[in-house]
matplotlib code that plots the C-alpha trace (Angstrom):
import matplotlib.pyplot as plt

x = [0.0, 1.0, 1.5, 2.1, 2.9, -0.6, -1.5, -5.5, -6.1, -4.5, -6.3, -9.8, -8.9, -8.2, -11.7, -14.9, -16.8, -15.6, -16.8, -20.5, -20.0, -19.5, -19.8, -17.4, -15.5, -15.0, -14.3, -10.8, -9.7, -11.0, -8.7, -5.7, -5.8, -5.6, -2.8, -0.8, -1.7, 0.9, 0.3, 2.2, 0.1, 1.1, -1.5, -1.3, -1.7, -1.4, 1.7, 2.5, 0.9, 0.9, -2.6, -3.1, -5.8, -5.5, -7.2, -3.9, -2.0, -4.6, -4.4, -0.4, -0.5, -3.2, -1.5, 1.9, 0.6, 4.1, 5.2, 2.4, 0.9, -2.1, -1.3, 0.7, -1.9, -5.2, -7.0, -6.1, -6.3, -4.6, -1.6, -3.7, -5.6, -3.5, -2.4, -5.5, -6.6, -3.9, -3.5, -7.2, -7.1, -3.9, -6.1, -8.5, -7.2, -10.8, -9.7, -7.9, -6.6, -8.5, -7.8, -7.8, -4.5, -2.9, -0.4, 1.7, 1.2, -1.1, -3.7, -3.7, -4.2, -7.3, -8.6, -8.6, -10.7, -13.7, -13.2, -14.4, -18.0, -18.1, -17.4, -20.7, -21.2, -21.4, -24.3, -26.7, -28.7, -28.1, -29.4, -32.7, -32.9, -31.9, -35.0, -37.0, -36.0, -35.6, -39.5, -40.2, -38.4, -40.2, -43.6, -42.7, -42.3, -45.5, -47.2, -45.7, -48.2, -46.1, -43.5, -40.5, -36.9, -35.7, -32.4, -34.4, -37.2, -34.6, -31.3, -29.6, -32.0, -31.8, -28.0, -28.5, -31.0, -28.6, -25.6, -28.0, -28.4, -24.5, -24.3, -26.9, -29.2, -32.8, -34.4, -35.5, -32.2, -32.1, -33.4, -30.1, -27.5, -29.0, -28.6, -24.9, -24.1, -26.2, -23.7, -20.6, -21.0, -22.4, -19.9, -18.7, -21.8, -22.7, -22.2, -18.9, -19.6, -17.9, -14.7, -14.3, -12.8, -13.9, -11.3, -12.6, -16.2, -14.7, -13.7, -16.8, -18.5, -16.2, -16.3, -20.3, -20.0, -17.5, -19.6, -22.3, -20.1, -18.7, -21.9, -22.1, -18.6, -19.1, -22.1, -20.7, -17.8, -19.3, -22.3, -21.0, -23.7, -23.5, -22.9, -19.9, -19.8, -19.4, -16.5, -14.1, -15.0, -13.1, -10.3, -6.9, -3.5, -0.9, -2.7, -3.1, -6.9, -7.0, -7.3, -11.0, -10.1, -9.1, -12.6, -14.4, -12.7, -13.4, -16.9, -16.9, -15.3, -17.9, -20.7, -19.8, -18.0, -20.7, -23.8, -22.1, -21.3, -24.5, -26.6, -24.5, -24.7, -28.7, -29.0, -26.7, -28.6, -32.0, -30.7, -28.8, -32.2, -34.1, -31.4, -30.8, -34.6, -34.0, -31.8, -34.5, -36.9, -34.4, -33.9, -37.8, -38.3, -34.9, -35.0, -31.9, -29.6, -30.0, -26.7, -24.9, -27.4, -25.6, -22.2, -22.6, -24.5, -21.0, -18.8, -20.9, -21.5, -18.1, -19.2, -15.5, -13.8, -10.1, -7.9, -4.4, -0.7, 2.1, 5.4, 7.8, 10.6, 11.3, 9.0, 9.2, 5.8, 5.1, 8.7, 8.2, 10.1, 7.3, 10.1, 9.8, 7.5, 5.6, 1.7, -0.8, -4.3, -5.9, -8.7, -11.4, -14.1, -11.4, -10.4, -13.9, -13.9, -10.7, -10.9, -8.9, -11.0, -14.2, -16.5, -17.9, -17.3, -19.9, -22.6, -24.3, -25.2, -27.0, -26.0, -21.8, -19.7, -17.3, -16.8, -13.4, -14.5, -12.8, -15.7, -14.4, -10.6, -8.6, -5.9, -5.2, -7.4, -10.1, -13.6, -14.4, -18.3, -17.8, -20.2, -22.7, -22.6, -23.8, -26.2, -28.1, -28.2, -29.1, -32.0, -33.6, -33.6, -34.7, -37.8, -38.3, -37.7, -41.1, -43.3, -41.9, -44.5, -43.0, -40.3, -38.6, -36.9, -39.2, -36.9, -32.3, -30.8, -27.9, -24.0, -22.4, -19.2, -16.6, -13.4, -13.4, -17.1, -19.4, -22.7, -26.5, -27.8, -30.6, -32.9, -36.5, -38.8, -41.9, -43.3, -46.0, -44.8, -47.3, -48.1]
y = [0.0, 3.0, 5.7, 9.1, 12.4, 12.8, 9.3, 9.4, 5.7, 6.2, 9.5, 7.9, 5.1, 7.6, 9.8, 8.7, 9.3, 6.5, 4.2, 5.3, 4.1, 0.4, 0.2, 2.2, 1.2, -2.4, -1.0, 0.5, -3.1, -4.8, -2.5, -3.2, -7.1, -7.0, -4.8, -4.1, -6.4, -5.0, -0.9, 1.8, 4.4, 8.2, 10.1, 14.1, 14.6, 11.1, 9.0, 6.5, 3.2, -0.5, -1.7, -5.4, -6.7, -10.3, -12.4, -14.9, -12.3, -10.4, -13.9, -14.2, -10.8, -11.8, -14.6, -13.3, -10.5, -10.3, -9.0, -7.2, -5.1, -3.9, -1.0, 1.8, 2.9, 0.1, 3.2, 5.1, 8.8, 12.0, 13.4, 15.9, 13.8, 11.7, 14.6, 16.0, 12.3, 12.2, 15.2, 15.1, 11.9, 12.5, 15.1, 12.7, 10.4, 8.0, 7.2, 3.5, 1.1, -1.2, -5.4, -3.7, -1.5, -4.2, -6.6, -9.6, -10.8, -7.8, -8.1, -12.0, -11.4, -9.1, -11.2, -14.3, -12.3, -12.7, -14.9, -18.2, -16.0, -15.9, -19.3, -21.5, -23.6, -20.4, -18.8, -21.0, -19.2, -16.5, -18.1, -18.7, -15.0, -13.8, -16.3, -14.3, -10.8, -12.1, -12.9, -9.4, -7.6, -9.0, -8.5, -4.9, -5.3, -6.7, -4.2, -1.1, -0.8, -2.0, 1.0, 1.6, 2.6, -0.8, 0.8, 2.6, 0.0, -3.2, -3.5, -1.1, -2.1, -5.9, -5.9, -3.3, -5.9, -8.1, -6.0, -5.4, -8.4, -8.9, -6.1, -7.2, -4.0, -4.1, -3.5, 0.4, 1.2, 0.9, 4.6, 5.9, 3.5, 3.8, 8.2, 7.7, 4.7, 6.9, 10.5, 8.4, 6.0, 9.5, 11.4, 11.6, 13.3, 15.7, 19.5, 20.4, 23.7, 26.5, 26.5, 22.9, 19.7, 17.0, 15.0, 16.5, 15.5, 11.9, 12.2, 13.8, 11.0, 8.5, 10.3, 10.5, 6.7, 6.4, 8.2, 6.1, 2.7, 4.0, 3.8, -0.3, -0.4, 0.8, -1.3, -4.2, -3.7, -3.7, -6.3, -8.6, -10.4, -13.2, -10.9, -10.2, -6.6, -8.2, -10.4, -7.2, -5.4, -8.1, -8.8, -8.9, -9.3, -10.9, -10.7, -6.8, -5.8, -4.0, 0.2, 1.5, 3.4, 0.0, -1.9, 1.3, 0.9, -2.5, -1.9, 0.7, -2.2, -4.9, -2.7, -0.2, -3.2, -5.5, -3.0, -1.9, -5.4, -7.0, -3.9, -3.6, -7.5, -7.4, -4.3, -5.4, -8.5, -7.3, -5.6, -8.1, -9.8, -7.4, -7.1, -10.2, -11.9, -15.4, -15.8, -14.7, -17.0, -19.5, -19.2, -18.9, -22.1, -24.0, -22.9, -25.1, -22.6, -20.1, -20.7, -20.6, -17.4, -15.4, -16.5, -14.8, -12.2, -11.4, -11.7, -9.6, -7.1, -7.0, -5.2, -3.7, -2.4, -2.1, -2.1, -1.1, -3.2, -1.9, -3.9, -4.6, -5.9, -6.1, -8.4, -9.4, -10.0, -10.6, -9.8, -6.1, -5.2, -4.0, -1.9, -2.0, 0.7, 0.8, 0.8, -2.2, -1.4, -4.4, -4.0, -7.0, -6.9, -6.6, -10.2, -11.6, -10.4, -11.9, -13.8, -16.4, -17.2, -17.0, -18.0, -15.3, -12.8, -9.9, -12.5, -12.8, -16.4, -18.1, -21.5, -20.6, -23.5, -23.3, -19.5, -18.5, -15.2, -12.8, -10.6, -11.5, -10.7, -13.3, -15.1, -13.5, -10.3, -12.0, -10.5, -12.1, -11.6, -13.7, -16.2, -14.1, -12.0, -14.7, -16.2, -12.9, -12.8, -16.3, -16.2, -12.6, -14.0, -17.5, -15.6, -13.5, -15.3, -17.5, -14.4, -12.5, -11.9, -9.2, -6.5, -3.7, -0.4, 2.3, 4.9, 5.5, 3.6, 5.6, 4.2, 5.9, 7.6, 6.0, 4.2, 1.6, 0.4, -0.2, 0.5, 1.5, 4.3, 4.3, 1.2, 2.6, -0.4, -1.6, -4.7, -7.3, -9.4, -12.2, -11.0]
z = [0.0, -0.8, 2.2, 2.0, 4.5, 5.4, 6.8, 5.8, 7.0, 9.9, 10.8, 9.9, 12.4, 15.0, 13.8, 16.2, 13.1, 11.1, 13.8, 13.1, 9.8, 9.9, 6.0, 5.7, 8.6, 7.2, 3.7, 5.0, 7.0, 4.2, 2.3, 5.0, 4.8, 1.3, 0.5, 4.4, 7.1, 9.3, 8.9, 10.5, 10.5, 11.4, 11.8, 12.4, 16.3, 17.4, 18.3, 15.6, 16.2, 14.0, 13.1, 13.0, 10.9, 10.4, 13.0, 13.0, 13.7, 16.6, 18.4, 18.4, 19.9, 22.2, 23.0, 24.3, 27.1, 28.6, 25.4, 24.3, 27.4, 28.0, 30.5, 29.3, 26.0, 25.9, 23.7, 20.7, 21.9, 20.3, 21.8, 23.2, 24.7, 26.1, 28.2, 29.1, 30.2, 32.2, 33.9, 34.8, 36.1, 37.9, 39.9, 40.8, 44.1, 43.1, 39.9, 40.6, 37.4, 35.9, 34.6, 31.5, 32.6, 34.7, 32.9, 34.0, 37.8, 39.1, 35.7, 37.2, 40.7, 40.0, 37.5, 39.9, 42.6, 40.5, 38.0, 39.6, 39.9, 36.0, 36.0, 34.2, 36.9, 39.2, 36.7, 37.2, 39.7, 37.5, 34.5, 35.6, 36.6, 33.1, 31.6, 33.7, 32.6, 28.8, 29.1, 31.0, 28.2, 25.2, 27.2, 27.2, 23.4, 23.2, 25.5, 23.1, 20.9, 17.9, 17.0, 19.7, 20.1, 20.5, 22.7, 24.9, 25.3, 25.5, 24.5, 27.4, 30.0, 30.0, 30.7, 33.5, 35.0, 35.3, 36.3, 39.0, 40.3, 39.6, 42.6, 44.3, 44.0, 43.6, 40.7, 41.8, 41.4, 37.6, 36.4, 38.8, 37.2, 33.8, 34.1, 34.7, 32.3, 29.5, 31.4, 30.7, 27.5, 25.6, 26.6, 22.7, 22.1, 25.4, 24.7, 26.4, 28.6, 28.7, 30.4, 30.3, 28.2, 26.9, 28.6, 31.9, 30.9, 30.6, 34.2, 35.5, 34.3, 35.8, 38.8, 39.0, 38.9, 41.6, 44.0, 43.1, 43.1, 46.7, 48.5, 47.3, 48.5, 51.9, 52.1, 51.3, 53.5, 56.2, 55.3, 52.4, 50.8, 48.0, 44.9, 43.1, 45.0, 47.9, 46.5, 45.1, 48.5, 50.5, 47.7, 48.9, 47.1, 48.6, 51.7, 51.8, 50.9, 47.4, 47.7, 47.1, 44.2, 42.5, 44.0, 42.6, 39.1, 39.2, 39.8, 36.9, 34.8, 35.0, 35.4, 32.0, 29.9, 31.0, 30.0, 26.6, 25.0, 26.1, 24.9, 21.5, 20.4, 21.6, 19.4, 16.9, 16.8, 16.0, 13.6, 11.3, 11.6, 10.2, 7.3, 6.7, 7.1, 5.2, 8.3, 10.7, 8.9, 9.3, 12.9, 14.0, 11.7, 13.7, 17.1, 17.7, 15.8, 18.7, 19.9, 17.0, 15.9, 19.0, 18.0, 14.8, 16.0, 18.4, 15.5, 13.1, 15.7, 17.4, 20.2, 21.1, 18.3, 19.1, 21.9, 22.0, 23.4, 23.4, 22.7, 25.7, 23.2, 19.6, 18.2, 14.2, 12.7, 8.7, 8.6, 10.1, 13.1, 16.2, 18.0, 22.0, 22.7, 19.8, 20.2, 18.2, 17.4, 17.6, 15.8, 16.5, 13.8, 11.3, 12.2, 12.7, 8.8, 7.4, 4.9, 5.0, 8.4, 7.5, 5.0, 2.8, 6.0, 5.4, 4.7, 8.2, 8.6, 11.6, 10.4, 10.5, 12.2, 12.9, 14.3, 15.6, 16.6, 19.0, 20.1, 23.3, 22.6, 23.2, 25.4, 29.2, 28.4, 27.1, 28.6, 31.9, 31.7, 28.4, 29.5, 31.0, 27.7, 25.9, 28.6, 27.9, 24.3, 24.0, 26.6, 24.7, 21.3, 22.6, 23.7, 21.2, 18.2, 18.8, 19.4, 16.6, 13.8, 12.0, 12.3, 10.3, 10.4, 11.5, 11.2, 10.3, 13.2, 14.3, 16.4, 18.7, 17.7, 19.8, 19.0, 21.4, 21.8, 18.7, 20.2, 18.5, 20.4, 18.4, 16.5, 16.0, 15.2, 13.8, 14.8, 15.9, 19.1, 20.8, 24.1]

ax = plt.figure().add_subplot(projection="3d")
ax.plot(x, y, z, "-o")
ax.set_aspect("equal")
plt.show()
């Protein structure tokens, strides 16, 4: 591929815009895997970084955290905004790391405090729970009249259900939690007063959450209960109890990364559905392809986009030297689109088998909630599917800008659901 001073490839992977695109989105790492699979891209007002669009090559980085790391730049800021993250939050004694920032033997230790929670055989109280909500959710379709904002009726309210009950908070508290994950995940899009940053909106969300996150904390400190909360409140590492700005983060971690991948493959999933409906016909006819229906749902939807390592020693990869220090955009749906992977990739297919997808990521960062991700979308579209007369667009759908996260926050539908 040709590259020239102005880097345009690499400035529209660094432009929240081209995220809202996903046609065109997938047009320029469709472009990448065909003609640089390994490309430096230099774009004005960011520090160089290497995008990585082949999914062999995302899971041998994946694979080899101690060489690729996680901590010093997981997202793909500007320069300026880099520094204005960091200043802020260097301000801000609340503001702890999260797994996502932790490498080697701390991203381990923190990871093991709740990972035998996520574990299957763990869910199963949970599962039955999630039935429950699955059926409560497509009764409120039902109950709509026929025409609805999917998002605002569904998609981001079933996963906060169940980060709920994650937390062990009842139900009432969902219109509080929902106002600050809706403060922080639009923060791309809230009007920036005067006076102020962006960067020190991202905070002020962050922060809002803290507080809120710091009242469960205290609570469960002092009165564990048998919820994940409760677990990260009493964590220790090497026998010294982890700070509360770490719990808090942690809390922000499972409670954000769990609401936005759940709501964006739900979302996502309705609508490659309604796109695609020989494969909805297919699936309400063969109710036994809903498990392999959410597997393609997560790799056509990809609900994270990208997320950075950085290199901790020379590393050569399709004979290209990844200098120590160099920064790796990882980007995800690029490699649940390769070709050499998958079948005719942009034809969404309920059927596919096998799937090597990374929604999750992959190796020692790979999402924890994975499991519980999929509990969710399987259960929804187990209920729905059945009840489902007719949908279609009623309305332009419209994504979030963001880098990282690929998220609808908008799907207006029209429809005829069996109550």
């Amino acid at each position: 591929m040709q590259t020239s001073t102005r880097d345009d490839i690499g400035a529209a992977l660094g432009n929240p815009r081209t995220y809202a695109d996903r046609q065109g989105y997938h047009a320029i790492l469709a472009q990448l895997r065909r003609e640089d699979p390994l490309y430096w891209a230099h774009p004005e007002g960011f520090r160089p970084f290497w995008v990585a669009t082949k999914h062999a090559d995302i899971v041998e980085i994946e694979r080899q955290p101690d060489v690729f790391l996680s901590g010093p730049r997981l997202e793909l800021f500007s320069i300026e905004q880099e520094h204005k993250i960091k200043e802020a939050t260097g301000r801000d004694a609340a503001v702890g790391k999260t797994m996502l920032h932790m490498d080697g033997a701390e991203h381990r230790a923190y990871r093991g405090m709740s990972q035998a929670w996520f574990l299957p055989k763990n869910l199963k109280h949970i599962e039955a729970r999630v039935d429950v909500l699955a059926k409560e959710y497509v009764d409120k379709l039902a109950e709509a009249g026929g025409e609805a904002d999917f998002v605002k009726l569904v998609s981001e309210l079933l996963p906060l259900s169940v980060i709920l009950i994650m937390l062990g908070l009842p139900a009432s508290e969902a219109g509080e939690l929902l106002r600050l994950t809706r403060n922080f995940n639009g923060r791309a899009e809230l009007p920036v007063p005067e006076g102020s940053t962006r960067e020190e909106l991202i905070v002020k969300g962050a922060q809002e959450i803290f507080d809120y996150f710091g009242a469960v904390y205290d609570a469960r400190l002092k009165n564990p209960t048998d919820d994940v909360a409760s677990v990260i409140a009493h964590a220790k590492v090497d026998g010294v109890p982890i700070s509360r700005a770490n719990a808090l983060s942690y809390y922000l971690l499972l409670g954000l990364a769990g609401h936005d991948s759940s709501n964006g493959a739900i979302s996502g999933g309705l609508l490659a559905l309604i796109h695609n409906p020989g494969e909805l016909e297919k699936l309400k006819a063969r109710p036994d392809l809903t498990n392999s229906a959410a597997e393609e749902i997560l790799r056509w939807v990809t609900p994270v986009n990208n997320f950075m390592r950085t290199a901790a020693r020379d590393y050569e990869l399709r004979g290209k030297v990844i200098k120590a220090g160099d920064g790796i955009l990882l980007p995800f749906g690029s490699a649940n689109r390769d070709e050499e992977v998958f079948e005719e990739p942009f034809r969404f297919n309920v059927e596919r088998n096998p799937n090597p997808h990374v929604a999750f990521g992959y190796g020692a960062h790979m999402c924890l909630g994975h499991y519980l991700a999929r509990v969710e979308l399987r259960a929804f579209f187990r209920e729905l599917i059945p009840r489902l007369n007719h949908v279609e667009l009623a309305g332009e759908p419209a994504m979030l800008p963001v880098v990282t996260g690929n998220q609808l926050i908008r799907l207006p539908i029209r429809f005829d659901v069996q109550g």
